[in-house]
Biopython code that builds the backbone (N, CA, C, O; Angstrom):
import numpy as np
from Bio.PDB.StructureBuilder import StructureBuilder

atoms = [
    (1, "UNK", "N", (53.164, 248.083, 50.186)),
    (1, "UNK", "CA", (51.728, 248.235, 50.048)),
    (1, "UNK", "C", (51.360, 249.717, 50.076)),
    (1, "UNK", "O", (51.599, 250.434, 51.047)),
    (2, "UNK", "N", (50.748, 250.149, 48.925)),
    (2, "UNK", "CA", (49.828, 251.495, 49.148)),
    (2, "UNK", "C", (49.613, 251.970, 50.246)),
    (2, "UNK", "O", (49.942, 251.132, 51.086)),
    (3, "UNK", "N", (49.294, 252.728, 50.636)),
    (3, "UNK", "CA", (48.542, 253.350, 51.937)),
    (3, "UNK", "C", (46.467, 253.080, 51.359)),
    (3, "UNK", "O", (46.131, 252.732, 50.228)),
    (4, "UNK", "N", (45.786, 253.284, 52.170)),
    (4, "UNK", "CA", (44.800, 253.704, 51.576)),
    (4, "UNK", "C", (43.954, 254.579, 52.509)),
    (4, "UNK", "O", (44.232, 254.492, 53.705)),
    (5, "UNK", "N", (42.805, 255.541, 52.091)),
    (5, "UNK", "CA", (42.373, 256.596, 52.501)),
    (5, "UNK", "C", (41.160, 256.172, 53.239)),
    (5, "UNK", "O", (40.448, 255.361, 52.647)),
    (6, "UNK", "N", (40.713, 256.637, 54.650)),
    (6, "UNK", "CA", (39.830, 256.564, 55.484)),
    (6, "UNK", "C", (39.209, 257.964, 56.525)),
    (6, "UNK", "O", (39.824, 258.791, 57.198)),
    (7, "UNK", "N", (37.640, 257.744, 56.261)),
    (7, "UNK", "CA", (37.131, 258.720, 56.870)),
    (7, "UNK", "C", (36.610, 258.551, 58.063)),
    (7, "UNK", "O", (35.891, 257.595, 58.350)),
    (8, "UNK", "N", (37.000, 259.658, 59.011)),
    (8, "UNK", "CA", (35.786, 258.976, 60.640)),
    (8, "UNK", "C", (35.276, 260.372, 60.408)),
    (8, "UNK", "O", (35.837, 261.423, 60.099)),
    (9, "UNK", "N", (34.173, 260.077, 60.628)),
    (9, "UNK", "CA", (32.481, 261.042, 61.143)),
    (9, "UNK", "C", (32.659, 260.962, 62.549)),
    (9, "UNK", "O", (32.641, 259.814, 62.991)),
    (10, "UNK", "N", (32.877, 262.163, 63.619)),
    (10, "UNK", "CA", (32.406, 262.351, 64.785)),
    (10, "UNK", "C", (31.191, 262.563, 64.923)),
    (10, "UNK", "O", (30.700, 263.320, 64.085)),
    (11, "UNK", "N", (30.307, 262.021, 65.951)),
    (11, "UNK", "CA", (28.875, 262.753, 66.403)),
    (11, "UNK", "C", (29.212, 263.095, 67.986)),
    (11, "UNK", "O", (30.034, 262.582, 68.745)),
    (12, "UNK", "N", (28.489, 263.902, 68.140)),
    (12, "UNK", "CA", (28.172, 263.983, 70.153)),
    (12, "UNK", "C", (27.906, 262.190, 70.559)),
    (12, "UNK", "O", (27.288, 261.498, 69.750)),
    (13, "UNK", "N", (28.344, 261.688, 71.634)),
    (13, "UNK", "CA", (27.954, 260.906, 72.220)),
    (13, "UNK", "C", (26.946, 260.529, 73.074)),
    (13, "UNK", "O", (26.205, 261.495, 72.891)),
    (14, "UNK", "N", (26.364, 259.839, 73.875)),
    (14, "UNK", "CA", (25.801, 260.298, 75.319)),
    (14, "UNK", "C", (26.401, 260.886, 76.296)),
    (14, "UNK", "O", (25.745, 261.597, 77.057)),
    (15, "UNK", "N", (28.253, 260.642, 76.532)),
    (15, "UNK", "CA", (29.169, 261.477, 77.165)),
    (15, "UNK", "C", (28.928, 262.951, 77.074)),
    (15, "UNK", "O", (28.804, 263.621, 78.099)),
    (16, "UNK", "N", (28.837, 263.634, 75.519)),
    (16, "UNK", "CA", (28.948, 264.550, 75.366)),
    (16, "UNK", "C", (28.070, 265.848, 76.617)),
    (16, "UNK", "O", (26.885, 265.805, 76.950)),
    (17, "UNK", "N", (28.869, 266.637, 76.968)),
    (17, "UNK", "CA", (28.357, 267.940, 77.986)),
    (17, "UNK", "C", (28.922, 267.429, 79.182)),
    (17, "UNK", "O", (29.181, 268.341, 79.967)),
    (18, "UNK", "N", (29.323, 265.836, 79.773)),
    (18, "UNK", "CA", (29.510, 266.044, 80.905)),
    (18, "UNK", "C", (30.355, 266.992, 81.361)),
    (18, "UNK", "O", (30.454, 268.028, 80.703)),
    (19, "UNK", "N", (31.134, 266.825, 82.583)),
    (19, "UNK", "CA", (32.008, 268.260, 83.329)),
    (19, "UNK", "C", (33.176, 268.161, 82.609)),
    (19, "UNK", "O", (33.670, 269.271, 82.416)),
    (20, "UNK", "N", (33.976, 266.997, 82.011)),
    (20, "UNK", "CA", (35.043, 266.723, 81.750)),
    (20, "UNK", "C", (34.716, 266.999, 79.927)),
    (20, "UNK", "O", (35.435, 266.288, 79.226)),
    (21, "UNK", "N", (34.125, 267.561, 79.451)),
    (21, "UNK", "CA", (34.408, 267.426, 77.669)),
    (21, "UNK", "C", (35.162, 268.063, 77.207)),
    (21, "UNK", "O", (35.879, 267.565, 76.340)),
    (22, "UNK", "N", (35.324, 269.398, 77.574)),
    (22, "UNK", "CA", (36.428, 270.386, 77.582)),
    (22, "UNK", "C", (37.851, 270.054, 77.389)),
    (22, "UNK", "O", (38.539, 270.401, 76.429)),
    (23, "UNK", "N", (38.241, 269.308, 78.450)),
    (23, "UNK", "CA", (39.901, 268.823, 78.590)),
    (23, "UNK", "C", (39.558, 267.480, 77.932)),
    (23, "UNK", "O", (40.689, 267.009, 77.816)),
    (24, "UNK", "N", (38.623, 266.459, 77.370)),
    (24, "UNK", "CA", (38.949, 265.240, 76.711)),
    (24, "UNK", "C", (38.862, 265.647, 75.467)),
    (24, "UNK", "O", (39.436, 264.943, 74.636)),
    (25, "UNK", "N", (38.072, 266.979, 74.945)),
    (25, "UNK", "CA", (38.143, 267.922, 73.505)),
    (25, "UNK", "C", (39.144, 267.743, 73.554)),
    (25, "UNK", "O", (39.458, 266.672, 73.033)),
    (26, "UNK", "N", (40.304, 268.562, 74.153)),
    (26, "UNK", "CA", (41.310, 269.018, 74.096)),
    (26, "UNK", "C", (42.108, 267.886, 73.911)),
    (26, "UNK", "O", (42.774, 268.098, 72.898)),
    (27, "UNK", "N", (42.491, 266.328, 74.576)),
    (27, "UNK", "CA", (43.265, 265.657, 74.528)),
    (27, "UNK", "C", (42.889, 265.215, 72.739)),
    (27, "UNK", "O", (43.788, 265.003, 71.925)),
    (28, "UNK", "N", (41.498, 265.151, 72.422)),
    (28, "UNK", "CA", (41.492, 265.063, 71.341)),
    (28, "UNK", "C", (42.209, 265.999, 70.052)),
    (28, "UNK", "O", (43.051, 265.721, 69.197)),
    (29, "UNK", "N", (41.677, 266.845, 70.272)),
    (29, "UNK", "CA", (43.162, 267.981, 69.402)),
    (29, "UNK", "C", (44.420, 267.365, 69.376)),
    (29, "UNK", "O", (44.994, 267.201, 68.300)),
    (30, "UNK", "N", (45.104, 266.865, 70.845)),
    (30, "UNK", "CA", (46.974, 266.509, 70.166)),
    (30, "UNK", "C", (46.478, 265.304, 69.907)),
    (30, "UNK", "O", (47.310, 264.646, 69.283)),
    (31, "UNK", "N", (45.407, 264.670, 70.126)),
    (31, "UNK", "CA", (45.871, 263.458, 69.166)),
    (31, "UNK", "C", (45.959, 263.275, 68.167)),
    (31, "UNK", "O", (46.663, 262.333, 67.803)),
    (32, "UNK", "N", (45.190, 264.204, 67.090)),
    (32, "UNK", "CA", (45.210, 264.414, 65.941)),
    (32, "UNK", "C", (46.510, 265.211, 65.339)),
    (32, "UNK", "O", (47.028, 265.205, 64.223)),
    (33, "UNK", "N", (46.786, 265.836, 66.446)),
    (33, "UNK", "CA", (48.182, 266.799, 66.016)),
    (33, "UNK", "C", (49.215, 265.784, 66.679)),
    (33, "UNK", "O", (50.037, 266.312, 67.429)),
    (34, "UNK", "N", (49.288, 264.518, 66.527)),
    (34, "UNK", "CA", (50.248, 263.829, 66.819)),
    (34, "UNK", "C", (50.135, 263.077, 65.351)),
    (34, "UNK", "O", (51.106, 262.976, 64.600)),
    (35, "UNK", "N", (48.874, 262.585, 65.054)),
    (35, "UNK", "CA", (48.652, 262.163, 64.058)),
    (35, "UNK", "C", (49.136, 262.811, 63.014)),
    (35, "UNK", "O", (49.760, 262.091, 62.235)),
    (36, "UNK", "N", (49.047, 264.114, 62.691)),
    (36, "UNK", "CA", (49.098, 264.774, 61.622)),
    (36, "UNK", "C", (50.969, 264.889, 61.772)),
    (36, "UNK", "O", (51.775, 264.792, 60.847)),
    (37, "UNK", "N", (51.174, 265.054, 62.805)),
    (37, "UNK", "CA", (52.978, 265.017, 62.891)),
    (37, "UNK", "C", (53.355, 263.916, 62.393)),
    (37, "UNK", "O", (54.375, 264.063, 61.721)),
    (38, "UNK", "N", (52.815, 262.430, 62.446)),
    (38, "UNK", "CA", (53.748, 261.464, 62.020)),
    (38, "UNK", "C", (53.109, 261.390, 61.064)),
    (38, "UNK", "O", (53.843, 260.488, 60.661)),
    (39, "UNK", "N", (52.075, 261.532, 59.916)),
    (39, "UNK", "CA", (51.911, 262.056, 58.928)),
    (39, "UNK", "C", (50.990, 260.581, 58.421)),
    (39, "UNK", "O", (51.041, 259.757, 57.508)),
    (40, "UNK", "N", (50.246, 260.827, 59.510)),
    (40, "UNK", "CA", (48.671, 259.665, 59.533)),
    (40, "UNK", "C", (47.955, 260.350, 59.029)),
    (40, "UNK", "O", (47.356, 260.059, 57.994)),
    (41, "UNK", "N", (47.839, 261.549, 59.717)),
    (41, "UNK", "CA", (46.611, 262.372, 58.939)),
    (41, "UNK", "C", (46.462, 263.349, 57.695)),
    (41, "UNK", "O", (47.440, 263.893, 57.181)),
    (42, "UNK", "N", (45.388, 263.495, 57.332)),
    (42, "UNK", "CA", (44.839, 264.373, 55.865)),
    (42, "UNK", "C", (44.852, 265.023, 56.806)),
    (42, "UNK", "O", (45.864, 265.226, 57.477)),
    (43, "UNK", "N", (43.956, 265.387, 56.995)),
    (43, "UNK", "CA", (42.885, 266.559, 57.416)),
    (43, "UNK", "C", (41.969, 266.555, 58.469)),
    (43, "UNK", "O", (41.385, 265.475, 58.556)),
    (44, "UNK", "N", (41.629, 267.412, 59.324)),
    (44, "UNK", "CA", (40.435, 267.053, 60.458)),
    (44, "UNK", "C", (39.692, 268.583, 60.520)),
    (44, "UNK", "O", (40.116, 269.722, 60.326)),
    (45, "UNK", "N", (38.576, 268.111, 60.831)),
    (45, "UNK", "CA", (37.570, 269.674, 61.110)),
    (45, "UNK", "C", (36.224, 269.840, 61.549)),
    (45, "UNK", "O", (35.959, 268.729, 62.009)),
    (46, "UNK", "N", (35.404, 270.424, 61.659)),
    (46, "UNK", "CA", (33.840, 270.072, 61.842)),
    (46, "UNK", "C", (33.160, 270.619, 61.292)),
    (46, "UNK", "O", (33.914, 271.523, 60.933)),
    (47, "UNK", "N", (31.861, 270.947, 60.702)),
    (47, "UNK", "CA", (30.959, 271.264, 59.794)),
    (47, "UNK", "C", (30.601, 272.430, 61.063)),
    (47, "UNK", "O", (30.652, 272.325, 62.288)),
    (48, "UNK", "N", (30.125, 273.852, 59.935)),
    (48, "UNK", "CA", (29.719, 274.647, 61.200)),
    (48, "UNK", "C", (28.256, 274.481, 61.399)),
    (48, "UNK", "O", (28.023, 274.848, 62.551)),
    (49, "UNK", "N", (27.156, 274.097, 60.812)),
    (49, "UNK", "CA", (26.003, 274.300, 61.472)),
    (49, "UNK", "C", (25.612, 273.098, 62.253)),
    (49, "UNK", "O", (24.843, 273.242, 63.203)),
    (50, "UNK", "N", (26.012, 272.078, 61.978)),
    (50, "UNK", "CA", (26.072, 270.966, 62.920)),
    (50, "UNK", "C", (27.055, 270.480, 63.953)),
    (50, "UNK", "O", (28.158, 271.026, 63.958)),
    (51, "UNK", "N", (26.811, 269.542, 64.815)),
    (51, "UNK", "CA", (28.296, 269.435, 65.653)),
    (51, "UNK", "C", (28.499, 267.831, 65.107)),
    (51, "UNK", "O", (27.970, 266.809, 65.544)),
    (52, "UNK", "N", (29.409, 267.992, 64.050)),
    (52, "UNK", "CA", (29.997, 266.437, 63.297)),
    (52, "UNK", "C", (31.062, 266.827, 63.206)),
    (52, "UNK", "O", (31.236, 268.018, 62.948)),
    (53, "UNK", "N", (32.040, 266.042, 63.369)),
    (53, "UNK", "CA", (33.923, 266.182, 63.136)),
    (53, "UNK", "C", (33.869, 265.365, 61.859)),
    (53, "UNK", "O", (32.820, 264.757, 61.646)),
    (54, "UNK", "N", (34.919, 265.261, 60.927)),
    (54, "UNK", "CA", (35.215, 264.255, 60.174)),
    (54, "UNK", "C", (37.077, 264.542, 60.219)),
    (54, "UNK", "O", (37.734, 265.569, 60.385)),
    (55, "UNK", "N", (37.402, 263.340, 60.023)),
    (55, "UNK", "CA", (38.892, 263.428, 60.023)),
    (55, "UNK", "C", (38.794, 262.094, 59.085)),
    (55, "UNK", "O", (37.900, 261.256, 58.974)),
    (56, "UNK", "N", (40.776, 262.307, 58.103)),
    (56, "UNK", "CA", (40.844, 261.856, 56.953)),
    (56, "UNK", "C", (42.423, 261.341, 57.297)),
    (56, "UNK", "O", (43.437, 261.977, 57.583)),
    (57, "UNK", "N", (42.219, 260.226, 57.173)),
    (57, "UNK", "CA", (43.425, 259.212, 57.621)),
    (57, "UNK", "C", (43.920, 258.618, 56.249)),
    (57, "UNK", "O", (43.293, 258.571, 55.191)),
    (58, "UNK", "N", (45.343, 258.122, 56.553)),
    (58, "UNK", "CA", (45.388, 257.074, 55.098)),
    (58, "UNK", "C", (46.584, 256.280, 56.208)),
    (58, "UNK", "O", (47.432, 256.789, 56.940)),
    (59, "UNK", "N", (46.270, 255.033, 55.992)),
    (59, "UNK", "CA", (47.075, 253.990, 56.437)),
    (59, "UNK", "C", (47.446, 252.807, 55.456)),
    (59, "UNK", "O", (47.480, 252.866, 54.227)),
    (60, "UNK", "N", (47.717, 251.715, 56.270)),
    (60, "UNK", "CA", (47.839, 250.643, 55.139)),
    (60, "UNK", "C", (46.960, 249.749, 55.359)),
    (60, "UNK", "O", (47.216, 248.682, 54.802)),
    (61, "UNK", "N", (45.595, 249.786, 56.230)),
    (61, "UNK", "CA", (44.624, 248.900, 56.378)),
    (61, "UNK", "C", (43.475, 249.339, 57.050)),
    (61, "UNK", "O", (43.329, 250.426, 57.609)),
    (62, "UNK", "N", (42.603, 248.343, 56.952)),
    (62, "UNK", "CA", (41.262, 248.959, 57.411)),
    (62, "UNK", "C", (40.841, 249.083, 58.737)),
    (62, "UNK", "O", (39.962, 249.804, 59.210)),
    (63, "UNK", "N", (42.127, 247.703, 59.654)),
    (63, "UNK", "CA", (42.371, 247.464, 60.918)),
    (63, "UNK", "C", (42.867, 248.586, 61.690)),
    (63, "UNK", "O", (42.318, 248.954, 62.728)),
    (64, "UNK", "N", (44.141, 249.265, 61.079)),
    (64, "UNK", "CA", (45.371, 249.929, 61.484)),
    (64, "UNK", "C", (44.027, 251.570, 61.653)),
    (64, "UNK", "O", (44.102, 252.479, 62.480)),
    (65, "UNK", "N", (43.106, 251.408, 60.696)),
    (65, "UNK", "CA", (42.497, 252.586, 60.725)),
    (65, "UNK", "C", (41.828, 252.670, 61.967)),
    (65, "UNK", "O", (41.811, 253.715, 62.617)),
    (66, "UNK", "N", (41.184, 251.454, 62.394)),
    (66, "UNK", "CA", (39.900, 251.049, 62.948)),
    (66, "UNK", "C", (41.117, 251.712, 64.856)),
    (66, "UNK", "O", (40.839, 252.508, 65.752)),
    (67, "UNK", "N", (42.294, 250.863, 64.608)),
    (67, "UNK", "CA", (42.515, 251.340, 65.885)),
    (67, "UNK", "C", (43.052, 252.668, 66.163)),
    (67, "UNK", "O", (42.855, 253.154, 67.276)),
    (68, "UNK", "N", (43.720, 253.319, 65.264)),
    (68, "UNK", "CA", (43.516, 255.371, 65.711)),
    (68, "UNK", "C", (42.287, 255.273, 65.588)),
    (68, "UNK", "O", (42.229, 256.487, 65.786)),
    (69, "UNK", "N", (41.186, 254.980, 65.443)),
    (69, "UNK", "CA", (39.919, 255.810, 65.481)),
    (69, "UNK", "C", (39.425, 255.207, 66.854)),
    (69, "UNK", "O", (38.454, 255.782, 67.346)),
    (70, "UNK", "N", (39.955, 254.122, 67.551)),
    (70, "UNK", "CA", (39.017, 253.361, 68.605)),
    (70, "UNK", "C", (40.415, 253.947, 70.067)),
    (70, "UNK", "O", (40.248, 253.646, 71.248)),
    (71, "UNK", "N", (41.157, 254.441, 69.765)),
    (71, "UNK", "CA", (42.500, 255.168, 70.325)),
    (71, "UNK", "C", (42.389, 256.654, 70.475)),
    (71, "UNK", "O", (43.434, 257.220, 70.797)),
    (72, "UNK", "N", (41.315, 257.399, 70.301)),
    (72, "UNK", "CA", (41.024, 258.906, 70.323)),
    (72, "UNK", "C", (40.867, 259.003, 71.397)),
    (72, "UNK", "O", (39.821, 258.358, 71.453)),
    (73, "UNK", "N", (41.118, 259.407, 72.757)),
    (73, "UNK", "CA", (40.481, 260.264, 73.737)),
    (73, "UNK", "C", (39.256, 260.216, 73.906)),
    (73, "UNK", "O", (38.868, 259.360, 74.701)),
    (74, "UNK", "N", (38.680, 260.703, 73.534)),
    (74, "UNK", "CA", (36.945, 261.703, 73.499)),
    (74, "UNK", "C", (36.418, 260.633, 72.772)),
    (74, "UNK", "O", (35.212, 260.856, 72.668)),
    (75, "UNK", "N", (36.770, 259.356, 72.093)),
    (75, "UNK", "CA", (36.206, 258.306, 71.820)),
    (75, "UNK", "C", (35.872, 257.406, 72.799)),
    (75, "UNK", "O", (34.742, 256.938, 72.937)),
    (76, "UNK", "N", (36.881, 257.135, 73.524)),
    (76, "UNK", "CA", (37.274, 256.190, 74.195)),
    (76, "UNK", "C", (36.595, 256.668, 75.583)),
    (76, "UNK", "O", (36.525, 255.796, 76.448)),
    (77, "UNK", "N", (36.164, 257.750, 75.850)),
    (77, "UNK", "CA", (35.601, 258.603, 76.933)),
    (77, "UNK", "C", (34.097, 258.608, 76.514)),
    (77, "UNK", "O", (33.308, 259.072, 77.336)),
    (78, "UNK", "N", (33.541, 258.076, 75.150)),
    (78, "UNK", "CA", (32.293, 258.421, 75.387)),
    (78, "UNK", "C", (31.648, 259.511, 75.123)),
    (78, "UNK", "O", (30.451, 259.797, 75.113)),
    (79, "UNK", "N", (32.898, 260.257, 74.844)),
    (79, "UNK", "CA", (32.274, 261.553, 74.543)),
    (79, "UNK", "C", (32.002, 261.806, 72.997)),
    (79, "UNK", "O", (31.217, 262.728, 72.773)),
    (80, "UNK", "N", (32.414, 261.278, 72.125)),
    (80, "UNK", "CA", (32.377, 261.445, 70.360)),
    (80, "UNK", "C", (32.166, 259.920, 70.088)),
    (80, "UNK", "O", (32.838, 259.042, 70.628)),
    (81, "UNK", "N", (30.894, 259.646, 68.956)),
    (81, "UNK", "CA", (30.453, 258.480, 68.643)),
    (81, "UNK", "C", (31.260, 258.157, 67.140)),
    (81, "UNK", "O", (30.658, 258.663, 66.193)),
    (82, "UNK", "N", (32.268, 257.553, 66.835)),
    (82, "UNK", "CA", (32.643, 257.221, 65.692)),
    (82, "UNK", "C", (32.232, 256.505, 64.725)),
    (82, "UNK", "O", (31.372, 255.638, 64.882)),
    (83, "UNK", "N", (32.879, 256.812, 63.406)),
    (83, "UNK", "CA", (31.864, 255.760, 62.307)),
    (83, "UNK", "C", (33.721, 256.210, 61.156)),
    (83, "UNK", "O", (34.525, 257.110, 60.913)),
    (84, "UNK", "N", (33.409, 254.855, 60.884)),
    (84, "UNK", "CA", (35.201, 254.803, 60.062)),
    (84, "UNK", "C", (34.175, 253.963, 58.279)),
    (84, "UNK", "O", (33.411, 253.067, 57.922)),
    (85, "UNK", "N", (34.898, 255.027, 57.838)),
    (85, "UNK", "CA", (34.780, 254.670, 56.038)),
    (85, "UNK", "C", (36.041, 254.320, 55.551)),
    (85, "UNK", "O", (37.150, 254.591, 56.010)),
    (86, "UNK", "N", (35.668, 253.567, 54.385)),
    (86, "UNK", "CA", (37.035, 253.792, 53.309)),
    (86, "UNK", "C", (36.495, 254.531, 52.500)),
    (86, "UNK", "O", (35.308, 254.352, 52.227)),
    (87, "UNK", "N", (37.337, 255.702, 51.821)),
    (87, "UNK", "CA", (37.661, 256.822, 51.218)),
    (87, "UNK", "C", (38.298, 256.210, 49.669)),
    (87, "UNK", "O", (39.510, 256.000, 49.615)),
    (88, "UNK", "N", (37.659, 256.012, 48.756)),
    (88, "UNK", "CA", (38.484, 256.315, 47.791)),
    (88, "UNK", "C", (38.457, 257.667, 46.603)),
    (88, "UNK", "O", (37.495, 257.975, 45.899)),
    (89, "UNK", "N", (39.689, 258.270, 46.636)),
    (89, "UNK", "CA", (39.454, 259.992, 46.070)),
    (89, "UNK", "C", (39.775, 259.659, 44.735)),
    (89, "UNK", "O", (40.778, 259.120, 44.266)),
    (90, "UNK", "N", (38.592, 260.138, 44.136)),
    (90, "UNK", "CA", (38.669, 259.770, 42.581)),
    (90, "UNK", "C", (39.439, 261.265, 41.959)),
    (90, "UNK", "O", (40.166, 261.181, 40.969)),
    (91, "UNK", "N", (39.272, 262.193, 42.432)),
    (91, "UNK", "CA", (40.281, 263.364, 41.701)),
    (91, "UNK", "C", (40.179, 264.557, 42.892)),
    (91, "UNK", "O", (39.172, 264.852, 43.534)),
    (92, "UNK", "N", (41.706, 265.233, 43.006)),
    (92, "UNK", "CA", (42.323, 266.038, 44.223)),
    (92, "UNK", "C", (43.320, 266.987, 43.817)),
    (92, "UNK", "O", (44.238, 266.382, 43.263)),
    (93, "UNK", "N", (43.483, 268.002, 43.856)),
    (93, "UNK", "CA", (44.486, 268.805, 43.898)),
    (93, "UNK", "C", (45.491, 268.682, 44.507)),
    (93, "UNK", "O", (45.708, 268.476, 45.701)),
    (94, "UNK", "N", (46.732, 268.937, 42.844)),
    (94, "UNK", "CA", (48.285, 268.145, 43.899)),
    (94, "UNK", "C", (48.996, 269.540, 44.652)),
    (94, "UNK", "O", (49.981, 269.414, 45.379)),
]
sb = StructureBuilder()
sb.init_structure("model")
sb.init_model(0)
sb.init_chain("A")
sb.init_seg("    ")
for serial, (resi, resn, name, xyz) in enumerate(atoms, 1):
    if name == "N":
        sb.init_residue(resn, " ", resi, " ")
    sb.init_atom(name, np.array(xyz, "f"), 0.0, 1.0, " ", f" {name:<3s}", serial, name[0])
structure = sb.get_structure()
């Protein structure tokens, strides 16, 4: 089966600012750099004038997506509000 391509939108949460966002930021970073090591992930980053993350997954389902995105740290803490798309890239540089 294909893989197919999926987007999560971070927002601030109601978590967001408590004392702990700092180090659950941070656990968020290797998770993505765990992700990106076993080669789950596109891409991750945040828009600079707003505070939105988006990160770019490709798996083999919409499930498999749903749980790295419900498996983040700083998700799962409350601290980043997620929202999971399917992505389909109609034209990309190889």
């Amino acid at each position: 089966m294909e893989k197919q391509s999926f987007v999560i939108i971070l927002r601030p949460a109601p978590n967001y600012g408590v004392p702990k966002t700092e180090d659950l930021i941070s656990k968020h970073f290797a998770y993505l750099q765990k992700l990106l090591a076993e080669g789950t992930l596109v891409m991750a980053g945040r828009f600079t004038e707003v505070l939105i993350g988006l990160v770019m997954i490709n798996t083999q389902d919409k499930e498999t997506a749903e749980s790295i995105m419900k498996a983040d740290p700083a998700v799962t803490a409350g601290i980043f509000h997620a929202e999971l798309y399917q992505w389909t890239i109609a034209l990309h540089a190889c």
